[in-house]
KOLGU-472767 format. One line per field, with one value per residue (C-alpha): residue number from 1; residue in one letter; x, y negated, z. Coordinates in steps of 0.25 Angstrom, whole numbers. Example, Ala and Ser with C-alpha at 12.3 -4.5 7.8 and 13.67 -1.06 7.14 Angstrom:
<sites>
n <- c(1;2)
res <- c(A;S)
c1 <- c(49;55)
c2 <- c(18;4)
c3 <- c(31;29)
</sites>
This chain:
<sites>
n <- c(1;2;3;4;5;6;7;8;9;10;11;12;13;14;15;16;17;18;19;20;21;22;23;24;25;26;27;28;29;30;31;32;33;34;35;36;37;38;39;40;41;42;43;44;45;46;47;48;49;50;51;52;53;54;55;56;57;58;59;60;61;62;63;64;65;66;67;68;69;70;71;72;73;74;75;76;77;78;79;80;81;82;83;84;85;86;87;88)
res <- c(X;X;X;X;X;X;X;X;X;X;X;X;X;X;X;X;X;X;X;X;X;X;X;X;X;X;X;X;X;X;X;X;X;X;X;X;X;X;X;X;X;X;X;X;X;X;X;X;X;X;X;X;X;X;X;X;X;X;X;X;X;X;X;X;X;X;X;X;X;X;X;X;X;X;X;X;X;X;X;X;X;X;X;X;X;X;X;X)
c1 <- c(52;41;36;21;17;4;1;-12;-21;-28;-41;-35;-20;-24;-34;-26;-14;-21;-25;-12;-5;-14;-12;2;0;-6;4;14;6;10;25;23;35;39;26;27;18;21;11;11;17;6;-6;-4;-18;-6;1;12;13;24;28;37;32;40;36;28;18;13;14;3;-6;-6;-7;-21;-25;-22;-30;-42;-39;-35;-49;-52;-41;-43;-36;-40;-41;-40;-25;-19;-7;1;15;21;36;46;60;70)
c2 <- c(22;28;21;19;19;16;16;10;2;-9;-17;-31;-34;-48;-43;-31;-39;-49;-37;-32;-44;-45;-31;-33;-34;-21;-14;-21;-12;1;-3;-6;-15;-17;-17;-19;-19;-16;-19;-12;-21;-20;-17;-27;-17;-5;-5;0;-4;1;0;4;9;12;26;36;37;24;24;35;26;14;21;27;13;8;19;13;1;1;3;-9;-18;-15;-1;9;20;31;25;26;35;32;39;39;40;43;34;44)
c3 <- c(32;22;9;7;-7;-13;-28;-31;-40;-36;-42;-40;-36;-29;-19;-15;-13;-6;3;5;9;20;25;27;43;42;35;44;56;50;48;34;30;15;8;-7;-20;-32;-44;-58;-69;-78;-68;-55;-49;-49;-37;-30;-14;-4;9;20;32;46;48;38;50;48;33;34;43;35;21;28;31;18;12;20;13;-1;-8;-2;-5;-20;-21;-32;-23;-33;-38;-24;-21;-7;-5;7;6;17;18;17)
</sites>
């Protein structure tokens, strides 16, 4: 079960969360369980987000879709790393 992480900034914490919380049917379709953010201590726009996913397959698919996506929801795009690690 691989680990998706994305370390981002984002230009307002409420709005992108308010965006994320309503995608959690769409993550549900890749096979995305256990999706968790994590915000810097001092600077709540520096995020951490992870999530499990059933196979590394799907992973790959839904961090392409996300990419789609996150200039949108209030990423900075230029911040964005996305790792992809595999359960061993």
């Amino acid at each position: 079960m691989p680990t998706v992480i994305f370390q981002e900034r984002v230009r307002d914490y409420s709005a992108w969360r308010s965006g994320f919380d309503g995608n959690e049917s769409q993550r549900a379709e890749f096979g995305c369980t256990n999706a968790r953010v994590y915000r810097n201590a001092d600077d709540e726009n520096d995020l951490l987000v992870m999530a499990d996913f059933a196979d590394e397959a799907r992973a790959r698919e839904f961090v392409e879709v996300v990419r789609k996506v996150q200039e949108a929801a209030g990423v900075i795009m230029s911040t964005v790393s996305v790792r992809i690690l595999p359960r061993e």
